[in-house]
C-alpha positions as CSV (number, residue, x, y, z in Angstrom):
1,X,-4.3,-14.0,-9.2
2,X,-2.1,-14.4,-12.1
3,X,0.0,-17.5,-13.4
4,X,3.0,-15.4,-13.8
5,X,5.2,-15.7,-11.1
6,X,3.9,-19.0,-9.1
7,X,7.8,-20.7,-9.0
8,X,8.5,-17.9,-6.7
9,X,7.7,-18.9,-3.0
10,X,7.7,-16.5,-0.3
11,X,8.0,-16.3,4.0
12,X,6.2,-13.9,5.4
13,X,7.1,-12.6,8.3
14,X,5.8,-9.6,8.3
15,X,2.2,-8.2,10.5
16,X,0.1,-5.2,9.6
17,X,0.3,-3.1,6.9
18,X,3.5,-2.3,4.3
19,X,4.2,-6.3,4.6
20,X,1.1,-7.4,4.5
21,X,0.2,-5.3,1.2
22,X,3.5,-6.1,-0.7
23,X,3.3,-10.2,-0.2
24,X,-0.9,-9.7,-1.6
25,X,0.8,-8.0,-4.7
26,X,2.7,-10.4,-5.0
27,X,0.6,-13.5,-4.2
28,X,-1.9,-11.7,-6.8
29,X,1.0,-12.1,-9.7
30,X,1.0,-16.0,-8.4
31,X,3.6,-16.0,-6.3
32,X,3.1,-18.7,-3.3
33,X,3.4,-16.6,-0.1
34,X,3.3,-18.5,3.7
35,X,2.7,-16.2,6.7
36,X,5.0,-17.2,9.5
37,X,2.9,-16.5,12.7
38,X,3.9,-16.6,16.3
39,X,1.5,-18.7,17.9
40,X,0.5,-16.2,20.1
41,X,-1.3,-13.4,18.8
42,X,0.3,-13.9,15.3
43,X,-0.1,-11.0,12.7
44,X,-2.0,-8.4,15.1
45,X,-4.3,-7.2,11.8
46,X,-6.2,-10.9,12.4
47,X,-7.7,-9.2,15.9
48,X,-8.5,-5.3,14.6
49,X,-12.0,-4.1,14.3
50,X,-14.4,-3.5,12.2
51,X,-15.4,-7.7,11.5
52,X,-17.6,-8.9,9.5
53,X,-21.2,-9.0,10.6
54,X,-22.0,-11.9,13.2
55,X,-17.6,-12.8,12.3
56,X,-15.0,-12.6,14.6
57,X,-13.3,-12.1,11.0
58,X,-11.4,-8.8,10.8
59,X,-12.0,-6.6,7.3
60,X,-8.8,-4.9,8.1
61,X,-6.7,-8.7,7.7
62,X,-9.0,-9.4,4.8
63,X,-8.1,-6.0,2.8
64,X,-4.2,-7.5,2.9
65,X,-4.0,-11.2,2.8
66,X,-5.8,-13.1,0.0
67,X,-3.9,-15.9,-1.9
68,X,-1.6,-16.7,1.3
69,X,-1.6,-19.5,3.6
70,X,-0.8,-19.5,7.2
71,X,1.4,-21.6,9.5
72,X,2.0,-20.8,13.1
73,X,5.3,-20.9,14.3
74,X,7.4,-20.2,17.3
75,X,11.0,-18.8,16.2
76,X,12.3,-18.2,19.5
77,X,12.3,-22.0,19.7
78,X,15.2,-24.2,18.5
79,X,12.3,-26.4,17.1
80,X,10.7,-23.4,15.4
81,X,14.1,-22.1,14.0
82,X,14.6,-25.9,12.0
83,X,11.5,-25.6,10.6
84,X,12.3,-22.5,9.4
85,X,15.3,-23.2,7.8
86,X,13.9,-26.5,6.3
87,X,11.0,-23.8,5.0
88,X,14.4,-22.4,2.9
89,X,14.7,-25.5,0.7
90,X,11.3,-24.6,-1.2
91,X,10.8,-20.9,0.3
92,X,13.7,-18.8,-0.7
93,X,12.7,-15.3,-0.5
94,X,11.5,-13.9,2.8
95,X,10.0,-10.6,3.9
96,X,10.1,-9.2,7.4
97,X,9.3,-6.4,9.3
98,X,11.0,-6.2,12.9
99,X,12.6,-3.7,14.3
100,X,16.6,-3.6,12.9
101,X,18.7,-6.7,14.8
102,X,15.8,-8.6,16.0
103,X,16.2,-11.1,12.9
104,X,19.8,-11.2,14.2
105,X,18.7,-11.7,17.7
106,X,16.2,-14.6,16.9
107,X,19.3,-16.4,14.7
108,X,17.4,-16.1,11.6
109,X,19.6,-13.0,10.0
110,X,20.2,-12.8,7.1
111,X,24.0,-14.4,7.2
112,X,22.0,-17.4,9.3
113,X,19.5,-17.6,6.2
114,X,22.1,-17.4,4.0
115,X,24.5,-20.4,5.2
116,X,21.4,-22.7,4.8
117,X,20.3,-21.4,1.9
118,X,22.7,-19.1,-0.5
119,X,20.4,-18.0,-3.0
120,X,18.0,-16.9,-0.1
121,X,16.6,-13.1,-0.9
122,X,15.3,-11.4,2.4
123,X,14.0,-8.0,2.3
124,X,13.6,-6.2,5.7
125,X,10.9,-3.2,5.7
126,X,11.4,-1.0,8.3
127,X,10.4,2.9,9.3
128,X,14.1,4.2,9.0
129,X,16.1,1.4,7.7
130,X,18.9,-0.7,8.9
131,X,21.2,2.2,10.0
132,X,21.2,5.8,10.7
133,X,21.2,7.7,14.3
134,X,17.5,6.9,14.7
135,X,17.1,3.5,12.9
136,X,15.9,2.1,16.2
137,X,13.5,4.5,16.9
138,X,9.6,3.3,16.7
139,X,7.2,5.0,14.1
140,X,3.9,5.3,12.2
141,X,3.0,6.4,8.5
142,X,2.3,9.5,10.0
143,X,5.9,10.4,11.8
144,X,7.8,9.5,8.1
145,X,5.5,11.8,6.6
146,X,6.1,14.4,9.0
147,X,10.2,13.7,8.7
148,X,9.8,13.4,5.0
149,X,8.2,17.2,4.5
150,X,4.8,15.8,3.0
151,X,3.1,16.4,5.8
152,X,4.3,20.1,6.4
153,X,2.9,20.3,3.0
154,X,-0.2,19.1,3.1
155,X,-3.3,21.5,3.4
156,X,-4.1,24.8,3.3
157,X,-2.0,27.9,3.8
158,X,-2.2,29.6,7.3
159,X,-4.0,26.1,8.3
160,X,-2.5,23.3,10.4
161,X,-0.9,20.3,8.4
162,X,-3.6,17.8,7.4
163,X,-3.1,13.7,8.0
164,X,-3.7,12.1,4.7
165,X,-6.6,9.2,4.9
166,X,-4.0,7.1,2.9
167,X,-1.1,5.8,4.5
168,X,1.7,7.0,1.6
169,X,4.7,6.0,3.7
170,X,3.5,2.5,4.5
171,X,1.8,1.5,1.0
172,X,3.9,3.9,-1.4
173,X,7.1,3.8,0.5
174,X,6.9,0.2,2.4
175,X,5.2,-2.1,0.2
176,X,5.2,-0.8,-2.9
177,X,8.7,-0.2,-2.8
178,X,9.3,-4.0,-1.4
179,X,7.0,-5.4,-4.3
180,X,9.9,-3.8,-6.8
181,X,13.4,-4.5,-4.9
182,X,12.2,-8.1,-4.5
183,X,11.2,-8.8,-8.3
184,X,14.5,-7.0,-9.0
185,X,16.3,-9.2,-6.9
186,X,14.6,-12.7,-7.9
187,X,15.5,-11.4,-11.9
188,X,19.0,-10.7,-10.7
189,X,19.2,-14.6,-9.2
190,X,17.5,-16.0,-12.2
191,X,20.5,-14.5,-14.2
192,X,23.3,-14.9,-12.1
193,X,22.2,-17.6,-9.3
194,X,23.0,-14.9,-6.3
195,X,20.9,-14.1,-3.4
196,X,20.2,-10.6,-1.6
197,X,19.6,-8.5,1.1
198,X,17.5,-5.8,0.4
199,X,16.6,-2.6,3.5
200,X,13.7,-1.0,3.1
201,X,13.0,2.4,4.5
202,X,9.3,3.5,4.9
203,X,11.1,7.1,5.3
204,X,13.7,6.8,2.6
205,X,10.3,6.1,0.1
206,X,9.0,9.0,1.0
207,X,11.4,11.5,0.6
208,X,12.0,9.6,-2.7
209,X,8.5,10.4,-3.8
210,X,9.4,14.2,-2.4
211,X,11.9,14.6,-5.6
212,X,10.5,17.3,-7.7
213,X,9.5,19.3,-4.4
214,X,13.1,18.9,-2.9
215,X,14.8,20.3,-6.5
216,X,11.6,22.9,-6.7
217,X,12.9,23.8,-3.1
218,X,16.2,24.9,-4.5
219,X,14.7,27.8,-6.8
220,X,14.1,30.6,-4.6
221,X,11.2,31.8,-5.6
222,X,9.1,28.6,-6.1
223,X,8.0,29.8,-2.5
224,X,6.9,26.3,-0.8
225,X,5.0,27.1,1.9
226,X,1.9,24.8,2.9
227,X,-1.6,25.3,0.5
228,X,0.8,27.5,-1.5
229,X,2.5,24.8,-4.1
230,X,1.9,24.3,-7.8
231,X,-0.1,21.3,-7.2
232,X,-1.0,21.9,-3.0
233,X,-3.3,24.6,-3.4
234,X,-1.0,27.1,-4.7
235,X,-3.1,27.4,-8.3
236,X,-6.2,28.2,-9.4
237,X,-6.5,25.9,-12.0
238,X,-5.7,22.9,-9.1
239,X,-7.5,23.5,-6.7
240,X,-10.7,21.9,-4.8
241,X,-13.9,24.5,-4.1
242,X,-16.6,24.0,-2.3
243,X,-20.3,23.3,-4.1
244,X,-23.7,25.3,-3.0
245,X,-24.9,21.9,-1.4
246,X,-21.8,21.7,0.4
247,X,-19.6,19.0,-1.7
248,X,-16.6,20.0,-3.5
249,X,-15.0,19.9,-6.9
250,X,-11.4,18.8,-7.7
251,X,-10.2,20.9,-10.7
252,X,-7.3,19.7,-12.2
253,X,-7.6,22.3,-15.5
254,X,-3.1,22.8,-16.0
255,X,-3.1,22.9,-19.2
256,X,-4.1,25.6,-21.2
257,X,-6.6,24.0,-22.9
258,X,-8.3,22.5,-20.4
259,X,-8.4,25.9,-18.5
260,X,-9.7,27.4,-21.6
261,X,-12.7,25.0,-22.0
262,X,-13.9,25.4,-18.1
263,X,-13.7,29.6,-18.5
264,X,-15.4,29.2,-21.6
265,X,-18.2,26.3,-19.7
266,X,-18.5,28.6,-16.9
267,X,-19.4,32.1,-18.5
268,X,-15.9,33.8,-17.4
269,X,-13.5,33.7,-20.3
270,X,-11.6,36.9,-18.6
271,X,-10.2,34.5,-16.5
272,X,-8.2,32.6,-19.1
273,X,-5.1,35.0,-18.8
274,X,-5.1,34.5,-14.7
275,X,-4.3,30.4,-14.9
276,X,-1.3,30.9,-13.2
277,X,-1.5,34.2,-11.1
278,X,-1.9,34.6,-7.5
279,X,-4.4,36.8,-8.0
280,X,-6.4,36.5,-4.7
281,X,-9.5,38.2,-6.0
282,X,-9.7,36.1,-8.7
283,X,-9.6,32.9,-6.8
284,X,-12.1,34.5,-4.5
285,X,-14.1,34.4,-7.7
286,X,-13.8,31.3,-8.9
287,X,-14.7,30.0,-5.1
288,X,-17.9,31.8,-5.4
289,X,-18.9,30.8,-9.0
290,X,-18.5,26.8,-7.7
291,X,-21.2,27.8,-4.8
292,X,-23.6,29.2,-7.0
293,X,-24.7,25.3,-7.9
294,X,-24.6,21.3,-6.6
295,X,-21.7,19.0,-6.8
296,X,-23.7,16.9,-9.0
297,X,-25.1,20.0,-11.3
298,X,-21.2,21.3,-11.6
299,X,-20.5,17.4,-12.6
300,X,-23.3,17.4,-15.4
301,X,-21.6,20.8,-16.9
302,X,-18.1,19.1,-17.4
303,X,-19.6,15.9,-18.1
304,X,-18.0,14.9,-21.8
305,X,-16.2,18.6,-21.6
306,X,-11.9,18.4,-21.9
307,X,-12.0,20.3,-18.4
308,X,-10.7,18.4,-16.0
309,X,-12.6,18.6,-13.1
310,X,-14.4,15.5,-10.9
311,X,-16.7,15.3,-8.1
312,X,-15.2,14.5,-4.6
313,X,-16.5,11.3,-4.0
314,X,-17.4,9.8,-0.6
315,X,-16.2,6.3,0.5
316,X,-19.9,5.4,-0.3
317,X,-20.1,6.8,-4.1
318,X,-17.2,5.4,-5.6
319,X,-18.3,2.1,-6.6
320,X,-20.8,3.5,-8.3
321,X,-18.6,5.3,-10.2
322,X,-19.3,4.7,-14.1
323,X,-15.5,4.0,-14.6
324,X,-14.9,2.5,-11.3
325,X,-17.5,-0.5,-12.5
326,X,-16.4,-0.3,-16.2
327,X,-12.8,-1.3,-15.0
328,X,-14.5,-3.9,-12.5
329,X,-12.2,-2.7,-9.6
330,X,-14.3,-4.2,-7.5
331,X,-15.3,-8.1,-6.9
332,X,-17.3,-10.5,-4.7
333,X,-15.6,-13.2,-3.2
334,X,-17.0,-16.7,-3.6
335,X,-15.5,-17.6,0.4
336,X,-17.4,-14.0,1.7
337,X,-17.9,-15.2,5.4
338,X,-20.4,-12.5,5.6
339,X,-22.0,-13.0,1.9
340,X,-22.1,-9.4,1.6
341,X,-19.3,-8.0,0.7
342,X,-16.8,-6.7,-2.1
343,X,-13.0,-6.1,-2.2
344,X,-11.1,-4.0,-4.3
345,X,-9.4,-6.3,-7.6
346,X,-5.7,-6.3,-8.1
347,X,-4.7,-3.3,-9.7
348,X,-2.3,-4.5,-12.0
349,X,-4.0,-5.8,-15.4
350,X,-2.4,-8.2,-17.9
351,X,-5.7,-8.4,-20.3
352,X,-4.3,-11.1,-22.8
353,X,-4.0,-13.6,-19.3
354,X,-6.3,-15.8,-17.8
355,X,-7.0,-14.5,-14.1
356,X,-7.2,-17.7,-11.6
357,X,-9.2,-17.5,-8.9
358,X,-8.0,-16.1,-5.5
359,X,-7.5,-17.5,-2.3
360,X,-9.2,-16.4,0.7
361,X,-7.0,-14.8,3.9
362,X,-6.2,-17.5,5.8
363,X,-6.9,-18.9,9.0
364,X,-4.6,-18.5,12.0
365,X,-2.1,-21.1,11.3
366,X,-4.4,-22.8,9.0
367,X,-1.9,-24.9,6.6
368,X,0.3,-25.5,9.7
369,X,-0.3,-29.5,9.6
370,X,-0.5,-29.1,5.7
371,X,2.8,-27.3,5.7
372,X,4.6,-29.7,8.0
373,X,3.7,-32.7,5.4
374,X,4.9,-31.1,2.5
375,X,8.3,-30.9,4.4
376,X,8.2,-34.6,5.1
377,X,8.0,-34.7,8.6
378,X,5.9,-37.9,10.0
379,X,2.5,-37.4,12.1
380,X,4.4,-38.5,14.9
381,X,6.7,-35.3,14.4
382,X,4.0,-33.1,13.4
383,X,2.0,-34.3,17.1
384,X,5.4,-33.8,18.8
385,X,5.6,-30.0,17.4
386,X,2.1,-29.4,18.2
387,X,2.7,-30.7,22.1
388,X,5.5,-28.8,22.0
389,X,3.6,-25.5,21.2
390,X,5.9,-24.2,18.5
391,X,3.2,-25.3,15.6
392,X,-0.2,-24.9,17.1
């Protein structure tokens, strides 16, 4: 966590995944972020296998929820809905992730937010936006991908499309895209003293991150067709190949020098004029060269060479990774509940700043009591709220 931000204050609304990784971004630059839970299940992440060994602590929760507290509350509830606008006199940027008019249906839209609180910034994440013929329609990472065209571009030619093991549309076009319309938003009130409404559209990030494919789309003979793109399989300089122990190598070799040095490391300097052909018999070639030795032996001979070209790591090797533990991308956690285990650092560096230490996911509803004080309600109040089941 970082000292930078920490007069901005942050609802979250959201559960799962695009909300759950912008507000950690954010809380990681200092921000002060408080889930808003239903006191029910709350955010669903909190119940998800895998846990922690001998936990009922979910990894999945703690992979998007450091340096946040937690407060149950019922906003169905005329009780829950003025604590939530009292929240607005120190919280004044929210984040939520319903579906489109439930905000509006709960009382607590943005026009609502906005008469108690006029600088208020909400941003609403959603799969498809605010409006649009299918705004209402219920999706996954995997259905904006496929929308998008990504997915119809993904893998290799004459094969079926291929799921990616990231979730693009939710971190890329969700949260990533929140973290940057909400600083954008907070500078613009700092200057001018306005608030905002801000729609998010897990499908409108993706297509955005589609650009240069959609203009290569409109020269005919660019010829996009799946595992047959510049940088999908199409080349022979970017490609993956398969290893004689059965791992792979990523070559990445588009420049012309960097092709040059891996003909010239491999023995086959008559292939330095076929960089960019389609020369089938070529790449048959090259796919038999890469299966005449290991992964790890084809990783030695680039090792220190301008070539471009990496092992395909597993899960398992990349913390072992030489620059993986140089950068210290991973850390252990002081407040581990199983004493084990690591999680990946915020990826955003500021080296000149001191990095303060982060605060573990919190409980269900946690800072409910601790929350309730700050706002100056009495004991009696806070036991009343509690009875009443809107604060558990």
């Amino acid at each position: 966590m970082y000292p930078f931000i920490q007069e901005m204050r942050i609802l979250d609304l959201t559960r799962l995944f695009p909300g759950g990784y912008a507000t950690q971004l954010l809380g990681d630059l200092g921000a002060r972020v408080l889930k808003v839970e239903d006191p029910w299940r709350g955010d669903y992440l909190r119940w998800e296998e895998p846990c922690f060994p001998g936990t009922n602590e979910s990894v999945l929760f703690w992979g998007l929820n450091r340096n946040k507290k937690s407060i149950k509350l019922n906003l169905k509830s005329a009780a829950g809905k003025r604590i939530l606008f009292k929240l607005l006199e120190q919280y004044d940027i929210v984040l939520e992730g319903f579906r489109p008019g439930v905000m509006d249906k709960l009382g607590i839209g943005y026009e609502q937010l906005k008469a108690v609180n006029p600088a208020v910034i909400l941003c609403s994440i959603s799969g498809f936006g605010q409006d649009g013929p299918c705004y209402l329609t219920p999706g996954h990472d995997i259905n904006y991908m496929a929308i998008a065209g990504a997915l119809g571009l993904s893998g290799t030619a004459g094969g079926a499309p291929v799921t990616p093991a990231v979730q693009v549309a939710d971190i890329g076009g969700g949260g990533m895209m929140a973290v940057i319309a909400v600083l954008a938003a907070y500078i613009h009130r700092q200057t001018t003293g306005k608030g905002q409404y801000i729609d998010i559209s897990m499908l409108d990030g993706v297509v955005s991150w589609m650009s240069m494919l959609f203009l290569q789309a409109e020269v005919p003979s660019a010829g996009l067709k799946r595992g047959e793109t510049r940088l999908g399989g199409g080349e022979i300089c970017y490609n993956v190949y398969q290893t004689k122990d059965g791992g792979y190598m990523a070559l990445g070799a588009l420049e012309p020098q960097f092709w040059l040095k891996f003909c010239q490391l491999a023995g086959r300097e008559d292939w330095i004029t076929e960089q960019f052909s389609r020369n089938g018999a070529v790449k048959a070639e090259v796919e038999i060269l890469f299966k005449t030795r290991t992964r790890d032996e084809w990783a030695a001979c680039f090792a220190g060479a301008d070539v471009c070209c990496e092992p395909v790591l597993d899960l398992s090797e990349v913390k072992a990774h030489p620059q993986v533990s140089g950068r210290k991308l991973f850390k252990r956690l002081d407040y581990d509940p199983a004493g084990v285990t690591e999680v990946v650092r915020n990826p955003i560096r500021f080296p000149t700043e001191p990095e303060l230490e982060d605060l573990r996911p919190p409980g269900f509803g946690e800072h409910s009591q601790e929350v309730l004080r700050e706002l100056g309600l009495s004991e009696e109040e806070i036991l009343i709220l509690l009875h009443e089941q809107t604060v558990v």
